[in-house]
C-alpha positions as CSV (number, residue, x, y, z in Angstrom):
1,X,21.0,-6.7,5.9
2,X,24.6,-7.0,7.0
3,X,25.4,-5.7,10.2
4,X,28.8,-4.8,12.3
5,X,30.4,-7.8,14.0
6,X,30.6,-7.8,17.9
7,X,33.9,-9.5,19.5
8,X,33.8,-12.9,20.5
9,X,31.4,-13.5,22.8
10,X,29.6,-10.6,22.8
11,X,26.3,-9.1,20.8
12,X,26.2,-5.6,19.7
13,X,22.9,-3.7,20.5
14,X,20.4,-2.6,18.6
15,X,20.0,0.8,18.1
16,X,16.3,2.5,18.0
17,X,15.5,6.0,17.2
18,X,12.5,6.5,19.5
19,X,10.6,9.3,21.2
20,X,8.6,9.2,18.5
21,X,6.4,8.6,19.9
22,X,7.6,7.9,23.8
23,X,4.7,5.3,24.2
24,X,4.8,3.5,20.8
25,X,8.6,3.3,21.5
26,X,7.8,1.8,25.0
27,X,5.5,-0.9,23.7
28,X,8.1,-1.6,21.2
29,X,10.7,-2.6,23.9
30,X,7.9,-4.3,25.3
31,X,7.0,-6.2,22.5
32,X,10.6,-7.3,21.8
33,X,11.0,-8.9,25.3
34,X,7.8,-10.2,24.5
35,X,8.4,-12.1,21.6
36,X,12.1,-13.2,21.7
37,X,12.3,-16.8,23.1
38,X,14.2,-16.9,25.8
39,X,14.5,-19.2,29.3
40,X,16.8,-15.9,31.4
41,X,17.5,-12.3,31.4
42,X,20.8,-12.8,28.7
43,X,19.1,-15.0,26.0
44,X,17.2,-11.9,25.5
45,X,18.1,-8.5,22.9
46,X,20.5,-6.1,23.7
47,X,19.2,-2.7,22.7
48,X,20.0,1.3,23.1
49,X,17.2,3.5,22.9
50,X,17.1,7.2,22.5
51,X,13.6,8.3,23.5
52,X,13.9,11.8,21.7
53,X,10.5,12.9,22.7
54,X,11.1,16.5,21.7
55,X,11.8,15.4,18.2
56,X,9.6,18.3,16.0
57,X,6.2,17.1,14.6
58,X,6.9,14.9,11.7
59,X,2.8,15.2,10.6
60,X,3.3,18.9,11.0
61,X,5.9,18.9,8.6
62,X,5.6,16.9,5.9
63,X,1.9,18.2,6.0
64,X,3.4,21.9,5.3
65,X,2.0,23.0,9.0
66,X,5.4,23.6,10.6
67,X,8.6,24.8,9.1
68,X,11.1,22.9,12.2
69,X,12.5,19.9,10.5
70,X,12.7,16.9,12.2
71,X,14.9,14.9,9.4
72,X,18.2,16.2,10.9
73,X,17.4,15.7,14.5
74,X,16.6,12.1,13.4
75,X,20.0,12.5,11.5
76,X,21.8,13.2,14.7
77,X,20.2,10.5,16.6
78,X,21.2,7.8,14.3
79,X,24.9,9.4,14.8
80,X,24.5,9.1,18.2
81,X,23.4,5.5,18.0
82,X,26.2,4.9,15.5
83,X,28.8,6.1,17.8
84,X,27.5,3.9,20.7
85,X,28.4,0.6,18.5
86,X,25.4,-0.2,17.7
87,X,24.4,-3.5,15.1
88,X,21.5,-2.0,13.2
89,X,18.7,0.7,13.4
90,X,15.4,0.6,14.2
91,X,12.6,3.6,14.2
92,X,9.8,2.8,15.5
93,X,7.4,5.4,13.9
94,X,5.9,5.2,10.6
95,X,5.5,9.1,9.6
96,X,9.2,9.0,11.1
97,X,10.2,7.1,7.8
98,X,9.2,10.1,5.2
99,X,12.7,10.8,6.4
100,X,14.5,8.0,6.2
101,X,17.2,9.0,3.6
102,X,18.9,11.9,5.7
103,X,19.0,8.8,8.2
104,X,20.5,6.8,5.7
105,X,23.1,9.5,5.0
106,X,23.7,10.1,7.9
107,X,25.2,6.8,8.9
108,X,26.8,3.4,7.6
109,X,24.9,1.5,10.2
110,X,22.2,-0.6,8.8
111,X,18.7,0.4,8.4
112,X,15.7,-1.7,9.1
113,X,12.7,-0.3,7.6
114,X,9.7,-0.7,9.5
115,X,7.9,0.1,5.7
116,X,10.0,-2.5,4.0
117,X,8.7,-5.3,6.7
118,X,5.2,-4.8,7.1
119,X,5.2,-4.9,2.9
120,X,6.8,-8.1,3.2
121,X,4.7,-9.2,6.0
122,X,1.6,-7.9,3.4
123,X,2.4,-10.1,0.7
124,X,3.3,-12.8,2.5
125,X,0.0,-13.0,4.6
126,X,-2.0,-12.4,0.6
127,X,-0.1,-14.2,-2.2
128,X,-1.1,-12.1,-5.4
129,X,-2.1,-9.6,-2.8
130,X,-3.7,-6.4,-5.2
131,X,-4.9,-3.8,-2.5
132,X,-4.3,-2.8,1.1
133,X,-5.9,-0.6,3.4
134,X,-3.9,1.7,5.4
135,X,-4.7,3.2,9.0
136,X,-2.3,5.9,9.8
137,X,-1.3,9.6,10.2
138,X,-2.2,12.2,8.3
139,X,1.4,12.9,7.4
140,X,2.3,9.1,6.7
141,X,-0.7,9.5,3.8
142,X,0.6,12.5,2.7
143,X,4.1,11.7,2.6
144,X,3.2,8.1,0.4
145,X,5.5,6.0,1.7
146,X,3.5,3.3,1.9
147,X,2.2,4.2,-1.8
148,X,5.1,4.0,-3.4
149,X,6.6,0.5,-1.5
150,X,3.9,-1.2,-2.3
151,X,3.8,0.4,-5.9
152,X,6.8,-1.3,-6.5
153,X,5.0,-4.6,-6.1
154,X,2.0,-3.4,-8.0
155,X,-0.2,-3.2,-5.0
156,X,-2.7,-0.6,-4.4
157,X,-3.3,1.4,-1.1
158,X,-6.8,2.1,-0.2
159,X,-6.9,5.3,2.6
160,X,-9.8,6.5,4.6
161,X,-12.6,8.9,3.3
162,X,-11.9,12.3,4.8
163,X,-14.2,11.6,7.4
164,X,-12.7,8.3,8.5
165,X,-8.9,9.6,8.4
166,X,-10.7,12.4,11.1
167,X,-11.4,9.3,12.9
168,X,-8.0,7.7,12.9
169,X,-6.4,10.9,14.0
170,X,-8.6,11.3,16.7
171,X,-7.4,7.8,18.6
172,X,-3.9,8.5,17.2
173,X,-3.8,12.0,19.1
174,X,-6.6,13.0,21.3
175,X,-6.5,9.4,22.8
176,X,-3.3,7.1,22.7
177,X,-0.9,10.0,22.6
178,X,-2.9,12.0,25.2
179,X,-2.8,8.9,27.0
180,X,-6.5,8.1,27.2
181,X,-8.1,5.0,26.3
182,X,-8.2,4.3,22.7
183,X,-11.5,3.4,20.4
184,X,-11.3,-0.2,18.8
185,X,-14.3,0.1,17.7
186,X,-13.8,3.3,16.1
187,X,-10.9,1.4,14.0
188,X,-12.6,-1.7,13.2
189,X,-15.3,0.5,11.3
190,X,-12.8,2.2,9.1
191,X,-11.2,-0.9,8.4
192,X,-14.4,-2.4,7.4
193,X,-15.1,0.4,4.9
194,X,-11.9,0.0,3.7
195,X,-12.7,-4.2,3.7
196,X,-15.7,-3.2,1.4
197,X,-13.4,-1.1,-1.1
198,X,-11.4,-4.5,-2.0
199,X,-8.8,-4.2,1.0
200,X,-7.6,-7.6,1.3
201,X,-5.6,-6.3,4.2
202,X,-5.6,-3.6,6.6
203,X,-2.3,-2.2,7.7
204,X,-2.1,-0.4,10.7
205,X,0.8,1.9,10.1
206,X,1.3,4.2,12.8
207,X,2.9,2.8,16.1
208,X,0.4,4.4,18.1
209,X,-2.6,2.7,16.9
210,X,-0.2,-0.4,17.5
211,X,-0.6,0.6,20.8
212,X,-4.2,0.6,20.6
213,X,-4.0,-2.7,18.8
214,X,-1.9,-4.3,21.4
215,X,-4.4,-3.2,24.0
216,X,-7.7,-4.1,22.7
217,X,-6.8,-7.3,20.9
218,X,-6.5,-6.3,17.2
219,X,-3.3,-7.8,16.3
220,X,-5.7,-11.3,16.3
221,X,-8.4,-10.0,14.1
222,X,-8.7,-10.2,10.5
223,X,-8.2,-7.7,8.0
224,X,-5.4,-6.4,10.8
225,X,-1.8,-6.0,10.2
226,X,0.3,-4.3,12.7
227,X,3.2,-2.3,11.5
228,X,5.1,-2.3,14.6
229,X,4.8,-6.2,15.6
230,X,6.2,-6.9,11.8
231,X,8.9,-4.2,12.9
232,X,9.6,-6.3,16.3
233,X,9.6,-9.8,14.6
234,X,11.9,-8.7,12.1
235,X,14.0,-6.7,14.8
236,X,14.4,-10.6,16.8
237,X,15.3,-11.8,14.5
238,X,18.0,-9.3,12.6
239,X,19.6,-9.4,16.6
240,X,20.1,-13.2,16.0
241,X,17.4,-14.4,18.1
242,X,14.1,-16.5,17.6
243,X,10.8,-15.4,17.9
244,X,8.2,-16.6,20.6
């Protein structure tokens, strides 16, 4: 990924598309300043955030529930980001990805793809890697993204029965995004089932159970993979710092 180049002296920001949700995008910020290595305030990433809460349900739509599209909004939020001077984007939200081409035309800014790094991140973590389990929204199922990059490596995505997606939406909506506490427990039996079905890893692709995963510990248990810490690793380092 290329990106702009700042004058001398100076590091252009990163630019993230968030709102979406507003807490996953605040653990995101909080994760960066977590993980970049730095000894003072300006060894740390420059970043501008627009925390478009009011963005339209992306589950809703791609899931056929509501007909207000959220692909141009996020269109005009990359614009706006553009227009600031910013290096690269970032979106913290998976579903938020089942739109990512009208971003892309949007914009000559570059693109990080929280998708593309958490496949990377799979792989990496599973050399010859065959299947993966995947904990996220309804609408990031639906919508395949996950399916098809992983396709492209010949990997296979396992998803929850019917009764365990009801599960995952559950701490995804009536818990982390109503802002009560979240169910690790809940999660760590789906991903067990999914374990069981040949899941050599389990990815947790929706920022909000990130935040649940951040919370309760998750990010150091096996099968886990967190979507959104791959996204801030690779976010570090695309600014041209190091990771803690």
């Amino acid at each position: 990924m290329t990106t702009p180049d700042a004058p001398a002296g100076e590091h252009l920001p990163v630019g993230v598309i968030g709102g979406v949700g507003p807490l996953a995008t605040a653990y995101f910020l909080q994760r960066v300043v977590q993980r970049t290595r730095a000894e003072r305030d300006q060894d740390h990433v420059d970043m501008v955030v627009l925390n478009h809460a009011t963005i339209p349900d992306r589950t809703a739509f791609v899931l056929g529930r509501s007909a207000e599209d959220p692909g141009p909004v996020l269109a005009r939020d990359a614009r706006r980001l553009e227009a600031f001077g910013v290096s690269f984007l970032v979106m913290p939200c998976n579903t938020a990805h089942y739109f990512t081409q009208q971003v892309l035309d949007a914009v000559s800014t570059p693109f990080l793809s929280i998708i593309d790094v958490t496949v990377a991140a799979a792989r990496e973590r599973v050399p010859g890697l065959a299947r993966v389990g995947l904990l996220a929204t309804a609408g990031t199922v639906a919508s395949r993204v996950y399916d098809d990059a992983f396709a492209a490596h010949g990997v296979e995505v396992l998803t929850p029965s019917a009764a365990d997606q009801d599960v995952v939406n559950a701490v995804i909506y009536d818990q982390v995004k109503a802002g009560r506490p979240a169910d690790p427990d809940a999660l760590r039996a789906v991903a067990g089932r999914l374990a069981e079905r040949g899941a050599s890893v389990v990815v947790l692709g929706c920022t909000e159970l990130s935040v649940a995963a951040v919370d309760h510990g998750l990010l150091d248990e096996p099968p886990f993979l967190d979507s959104m810490d791959e996204l801030v690793r690779a976010t570090v380092v695309a600014a041209g710092h190091e990771v803690r």
